[in-house]
C-alpha positions as CSV (number, residue, x, y, z in Angstrom):
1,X,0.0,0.0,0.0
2,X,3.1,2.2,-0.1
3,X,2.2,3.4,3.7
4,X,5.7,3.2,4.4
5,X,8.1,4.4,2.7
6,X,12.6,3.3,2.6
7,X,13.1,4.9,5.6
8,X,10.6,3.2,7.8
9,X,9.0,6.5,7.7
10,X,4.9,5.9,8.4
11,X,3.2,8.1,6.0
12,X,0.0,10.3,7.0
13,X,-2.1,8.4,5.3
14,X,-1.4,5.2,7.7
15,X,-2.6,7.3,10.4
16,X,-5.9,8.6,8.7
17,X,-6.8,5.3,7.7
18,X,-5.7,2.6,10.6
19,X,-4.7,5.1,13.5
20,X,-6.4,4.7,16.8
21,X,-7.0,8.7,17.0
22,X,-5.8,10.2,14.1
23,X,-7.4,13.5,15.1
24,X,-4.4,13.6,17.7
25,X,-2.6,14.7,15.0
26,X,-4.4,16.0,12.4
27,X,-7.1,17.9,14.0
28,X,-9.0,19.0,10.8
29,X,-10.0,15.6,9.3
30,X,-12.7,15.4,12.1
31,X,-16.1,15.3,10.4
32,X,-19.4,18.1,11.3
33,X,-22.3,16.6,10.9
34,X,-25.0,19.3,11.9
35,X,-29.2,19.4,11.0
36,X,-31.5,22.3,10.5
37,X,-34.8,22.9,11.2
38,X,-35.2,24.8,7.8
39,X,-33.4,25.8,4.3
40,X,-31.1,27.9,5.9
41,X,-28.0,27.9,8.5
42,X,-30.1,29.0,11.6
43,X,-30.0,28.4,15.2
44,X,-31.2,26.5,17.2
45,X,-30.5,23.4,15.5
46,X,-32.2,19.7,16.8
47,X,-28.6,17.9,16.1
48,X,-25.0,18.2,15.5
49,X,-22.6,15.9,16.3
50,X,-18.6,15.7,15.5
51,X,-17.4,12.4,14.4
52,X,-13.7,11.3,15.0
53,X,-11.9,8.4,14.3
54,X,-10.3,6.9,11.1
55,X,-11.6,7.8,7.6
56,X,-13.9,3.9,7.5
57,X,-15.5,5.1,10.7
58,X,-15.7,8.8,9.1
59,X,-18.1,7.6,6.8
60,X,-19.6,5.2,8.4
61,X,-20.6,7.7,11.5
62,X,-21.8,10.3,9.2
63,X,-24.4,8.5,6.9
64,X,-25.5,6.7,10.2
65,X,-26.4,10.4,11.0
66,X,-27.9,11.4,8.1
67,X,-30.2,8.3,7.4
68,X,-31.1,8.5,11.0
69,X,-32.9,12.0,10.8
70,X,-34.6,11.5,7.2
71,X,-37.9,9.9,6.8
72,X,-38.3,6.3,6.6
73,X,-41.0,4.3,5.3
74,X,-42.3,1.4,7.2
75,X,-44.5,-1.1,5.9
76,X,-45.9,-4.3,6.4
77,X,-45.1,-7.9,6.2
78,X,-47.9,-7.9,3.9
79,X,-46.7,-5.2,1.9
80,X,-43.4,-7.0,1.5
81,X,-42.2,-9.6,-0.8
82,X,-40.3,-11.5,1.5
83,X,-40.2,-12.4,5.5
84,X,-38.8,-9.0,6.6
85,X,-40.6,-6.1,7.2
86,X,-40.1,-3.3,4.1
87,X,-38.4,0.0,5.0
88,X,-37.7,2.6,2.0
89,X,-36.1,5.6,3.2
90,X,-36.3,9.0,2.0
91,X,-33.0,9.4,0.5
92,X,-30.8,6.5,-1.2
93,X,-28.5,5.3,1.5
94,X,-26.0,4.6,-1.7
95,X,-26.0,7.7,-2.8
96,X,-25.5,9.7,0.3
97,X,-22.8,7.3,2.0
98,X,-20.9,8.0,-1.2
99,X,-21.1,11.6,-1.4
100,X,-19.5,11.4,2.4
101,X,-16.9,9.0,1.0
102,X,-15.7,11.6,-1.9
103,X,-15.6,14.2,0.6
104,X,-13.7,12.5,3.0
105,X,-11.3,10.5,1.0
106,X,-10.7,13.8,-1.7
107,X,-10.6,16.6,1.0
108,X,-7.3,18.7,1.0
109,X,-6.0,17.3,4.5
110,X,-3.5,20.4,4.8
111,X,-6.5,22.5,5.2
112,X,-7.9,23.9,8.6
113,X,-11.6,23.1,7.8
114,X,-13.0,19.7,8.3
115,X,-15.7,18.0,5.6
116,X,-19.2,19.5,7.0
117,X,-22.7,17.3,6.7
118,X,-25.5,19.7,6.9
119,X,-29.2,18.4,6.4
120,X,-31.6,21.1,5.7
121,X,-35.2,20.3,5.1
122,X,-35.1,20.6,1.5
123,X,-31.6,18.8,0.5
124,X,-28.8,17.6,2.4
125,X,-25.1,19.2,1.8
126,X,-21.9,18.0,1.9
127,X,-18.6,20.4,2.3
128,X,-15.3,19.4,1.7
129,X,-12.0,21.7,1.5
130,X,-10.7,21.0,-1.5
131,X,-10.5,21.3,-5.6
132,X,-11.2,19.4,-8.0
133,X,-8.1,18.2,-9.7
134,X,-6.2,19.8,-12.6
135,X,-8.7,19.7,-16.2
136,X,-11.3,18.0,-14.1
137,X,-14.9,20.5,-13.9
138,X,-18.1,20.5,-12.1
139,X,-19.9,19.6,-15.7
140,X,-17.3,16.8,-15.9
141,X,-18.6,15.2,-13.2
142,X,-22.0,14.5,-14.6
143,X,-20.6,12.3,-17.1
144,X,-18.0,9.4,-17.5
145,X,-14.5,11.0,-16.5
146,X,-11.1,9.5,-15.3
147,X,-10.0,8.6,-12.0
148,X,-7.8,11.5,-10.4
149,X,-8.0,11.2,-6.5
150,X,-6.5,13.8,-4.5
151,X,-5.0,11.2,-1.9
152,X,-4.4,8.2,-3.6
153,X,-2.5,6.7,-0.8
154,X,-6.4,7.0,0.8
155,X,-7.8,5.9,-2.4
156,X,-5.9,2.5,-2.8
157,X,-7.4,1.4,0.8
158,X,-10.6,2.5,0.4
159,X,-11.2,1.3,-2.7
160,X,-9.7,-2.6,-1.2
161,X,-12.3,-2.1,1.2
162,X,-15.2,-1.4,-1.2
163,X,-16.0,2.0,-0.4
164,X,-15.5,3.5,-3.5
165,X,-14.8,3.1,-7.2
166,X,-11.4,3.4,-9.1
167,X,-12.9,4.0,-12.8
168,X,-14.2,7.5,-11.4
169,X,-18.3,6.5,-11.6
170,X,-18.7,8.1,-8.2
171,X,-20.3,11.3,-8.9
172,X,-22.5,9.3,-11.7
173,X,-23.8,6.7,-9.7
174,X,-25.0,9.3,-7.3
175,X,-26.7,11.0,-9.7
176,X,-28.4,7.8,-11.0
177,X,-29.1,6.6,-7.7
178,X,-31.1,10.1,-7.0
179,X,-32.7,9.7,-10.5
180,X,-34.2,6.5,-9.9
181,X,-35.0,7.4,-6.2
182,X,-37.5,10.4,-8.2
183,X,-35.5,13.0,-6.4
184,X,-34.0,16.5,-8.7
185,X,-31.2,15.8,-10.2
186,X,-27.9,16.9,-7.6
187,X,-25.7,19.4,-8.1
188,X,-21.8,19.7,-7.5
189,X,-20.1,23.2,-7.1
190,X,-16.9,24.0,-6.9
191,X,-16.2,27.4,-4.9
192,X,-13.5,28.2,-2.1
193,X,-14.8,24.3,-1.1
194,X,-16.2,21.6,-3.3
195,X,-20.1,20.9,-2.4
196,X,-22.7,18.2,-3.0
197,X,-26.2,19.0,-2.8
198,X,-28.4,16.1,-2.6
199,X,-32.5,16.9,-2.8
200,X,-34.6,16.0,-0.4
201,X,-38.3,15.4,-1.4
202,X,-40.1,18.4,-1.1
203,X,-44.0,17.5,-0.9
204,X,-44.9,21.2,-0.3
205,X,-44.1,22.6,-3.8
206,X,-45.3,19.7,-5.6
207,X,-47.3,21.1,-8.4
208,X,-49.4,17.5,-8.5
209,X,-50.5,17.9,-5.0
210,X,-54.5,16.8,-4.4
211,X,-56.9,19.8,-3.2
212,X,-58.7,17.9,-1.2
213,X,-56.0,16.4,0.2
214,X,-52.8,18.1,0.8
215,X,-51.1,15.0,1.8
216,X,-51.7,13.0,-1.1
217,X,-50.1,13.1,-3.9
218,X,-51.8,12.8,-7.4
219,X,-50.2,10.7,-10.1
220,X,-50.4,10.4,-13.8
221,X,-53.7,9.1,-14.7
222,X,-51.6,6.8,-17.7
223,X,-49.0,5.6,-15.2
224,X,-52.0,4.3,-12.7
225,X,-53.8,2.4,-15.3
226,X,-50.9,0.9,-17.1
227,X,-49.9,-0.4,-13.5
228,X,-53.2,-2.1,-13.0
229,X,-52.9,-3.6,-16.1
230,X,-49.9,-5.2,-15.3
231,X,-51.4,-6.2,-12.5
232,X,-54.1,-8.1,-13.4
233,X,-52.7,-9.5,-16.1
234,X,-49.7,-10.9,-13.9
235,X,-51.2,-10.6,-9.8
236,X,-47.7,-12.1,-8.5
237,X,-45.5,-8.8,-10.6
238,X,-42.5,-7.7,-8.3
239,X,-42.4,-3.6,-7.8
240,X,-39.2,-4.3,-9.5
241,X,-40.3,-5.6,-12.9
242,X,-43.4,-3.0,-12.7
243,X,-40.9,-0.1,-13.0
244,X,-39.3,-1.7,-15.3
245,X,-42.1,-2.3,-17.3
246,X,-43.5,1.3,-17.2
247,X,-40.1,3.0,-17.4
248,X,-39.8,4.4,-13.6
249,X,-38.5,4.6,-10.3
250,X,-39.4,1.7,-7.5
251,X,-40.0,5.0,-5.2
252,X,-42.1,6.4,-8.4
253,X,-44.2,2.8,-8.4
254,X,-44.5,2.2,-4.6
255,X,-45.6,5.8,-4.6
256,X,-48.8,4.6,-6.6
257,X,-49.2,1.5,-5.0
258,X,-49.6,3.5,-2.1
259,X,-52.5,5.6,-3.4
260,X,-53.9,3.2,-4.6
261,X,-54.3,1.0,-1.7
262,X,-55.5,4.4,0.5
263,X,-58.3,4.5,-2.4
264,X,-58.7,0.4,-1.1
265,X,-58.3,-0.5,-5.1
266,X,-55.5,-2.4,-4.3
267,X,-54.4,-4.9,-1.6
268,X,-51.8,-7.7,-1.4
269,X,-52.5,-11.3,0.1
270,X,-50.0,-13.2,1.4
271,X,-46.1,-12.3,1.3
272,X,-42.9,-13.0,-0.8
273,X,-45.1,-15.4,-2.7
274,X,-48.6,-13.8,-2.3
275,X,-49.8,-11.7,-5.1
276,X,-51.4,-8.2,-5.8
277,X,-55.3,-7.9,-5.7
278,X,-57.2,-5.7,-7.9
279,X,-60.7,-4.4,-6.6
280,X,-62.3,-2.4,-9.4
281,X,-64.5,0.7,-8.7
C-alpha cells in the first residue's frame, strides 16, 4: 500500500486510515455533521454531532447520522415480498454514503476546515476543503471522466475495502441513484470548497398535489392504469419488474401502490409469494 516508505518513515495516510485517534494529529480531518430545522444555517438546530476516528469510521458515523434524521418508510409484512418487514427511506443510502466518502477521502488534508454534513429540510449538503483536480470540472462530473484522486495513498485502501470506485463512476452513480429514487437531479459546485447537494423530497411545492388532500399526492392518470394492467394481467409482478415495465422509479411505483391501496383499489395477500389484488371501482 506504499504506507511506508525506505526509511521506515509511516506516511500520513497510515494514520488517517488505521490510527487509533488520528485527530491527535491532524485535527481538521474530524467530520461536522449538523441538522436544520429549515433551508437555511439558523440556530437553534435539533442535532449536530462531531465524528472522529479513522476515515472507514468517518463515513460510516456520518451516513449513520444522516439516514437516522430522514424519513423512513415502514410497511408491512404484507406489503413486502419476503419475510422481513419493508423500510424505504427517504433518501438513497448509496447515494449519500458515497457523497461522504468523496468528501472525505478527496478533501485537502493540509486545510484547517473539516468535511461538514449539513441536512436542511429541502436537501442535504456535503462540504469538503478541497478542488477538483487539474482539467477536471463541475460539468465533468456529470458524465464518464477519469479517476484522479486527490489522496491516492487514501484511495488505494478505500477502494480494497469497497467503499468506492477506481474507474471515477462516483459522482454518476449518485446522480443515477437520486434519478431512480425520483428525487432533482444533484448538483456539485466547486467554490473556495467543493459541495454536493443532494434533494430531499419536497412535498410542499409539488405542483401534483391533491386539493382535497394536501397530503396526497396525485399521479399520472396513464402511469395508474398501465400499473393495474400489469397487475391483473400478472397478480404475482415484483415492484421491480413493474418499474421496469412502465419505465420508472421503484419509489415512483411504490408511490402509486400506495394511493392506490389508501383508495382500497388495491391490496396484497400473502407475502414474498402472495400476489397483488385488484378491486375495481
Amino acid at each position: 500500500m506504499d504506507l511506508i516508505d525506505e526509511n521506515d518513515r509511516i506516511a500520513n495516510a497510515a494514520i488517517l486510515l488505521f490510527g487509533k485517534k488520528p485527530q491527535k494529529y491532524f485535527i481538521p480531518s474530524e467530520v461536522k455533521c449538523v441538522q436544520f430545522y429549515g433551508n437555511v444555517v439558523r440556530k437553534p438546530m435539533p442535532a449536530y454531532q462531531i465524528y472522529r476516528g479513522d476515515v472507514f469510521e468517518l463515513v460510516d458515523q456520518s451516513t449513520s447520522f444522516v439516514m437516522s434524521r430522514v424519513n423512513n418508510w415502514v410497511g408491512t409484512r404484507d406489503e413486502g415480498e419476503t419475510a422481513s418487514v419493508p423500510t424505504h427511506p427517504e433518501l438513497p443510502i448509496d447515494a449519500v454514503k458515497e457523497a461522504i466518502v468523496n468528501a472525505i477521502c478527496h478533501r485537502d488534508y493540509t486545510s484547517n476546515a473539516s468535511v461538514q454534513v449539513m441536512l436542511f429540510r429541502n436537501r442535504l449538503e456535503i462540504w469538503n476543503p478541497g478542488q477538483l483536480p487539474y482539467g477536471l470540472t463541475v460539468q465533468k462530473l456529470q458524465g464518464p471522466h477519469k479517476s484522479l484522486p486527490t489522496n491516492p495513498l487514501i484511495a488505494d485502501p478505500m477502494y480494497w475495502k469497497g467503499y468506492i470506485e477506481k474507474v471515477g463512476t462516483g459522482t454518476e452513480d449518485i446522480i443515477e441513484k437520486c434519478r431512480d429514487y425520483g428525487l432533482k437531479t444533484p448538483e456539485f459546485y466547486q467554490e473556495e470548497d467543493f459541495r454536493v447537494v443532494i434533494w430531499r423530497t419536497e412535498e410542499q411545492s409539488d405542483p401534483k398535489r391533491s386539493k382535497d388532500d394536501p397530503k396526497m399526492i396525485q399521479s399520472d392518470p396513464k402511469e395508474v392504469e398501465d400499473l393495474i394492467g400489469l397487475i391483473k394481467n400478472n397478480p404475482s409482478i415484483s415492484r421491480a419488474e413493474l418499474a421496469r415495465r412502465l419505465d420508472l422509479s421503484e419509489r415512483q411505483v411504490r408511490k402509486i401502490m400506495g394511493q392506490l391501496r389508501a383508495d382500497e383499489r388495491l391490496t396484497r395477500k400473502g407475502g414474498k409469494i402472495g400476489e397483488w389484488i385488484i378491486t375495481d371501482k
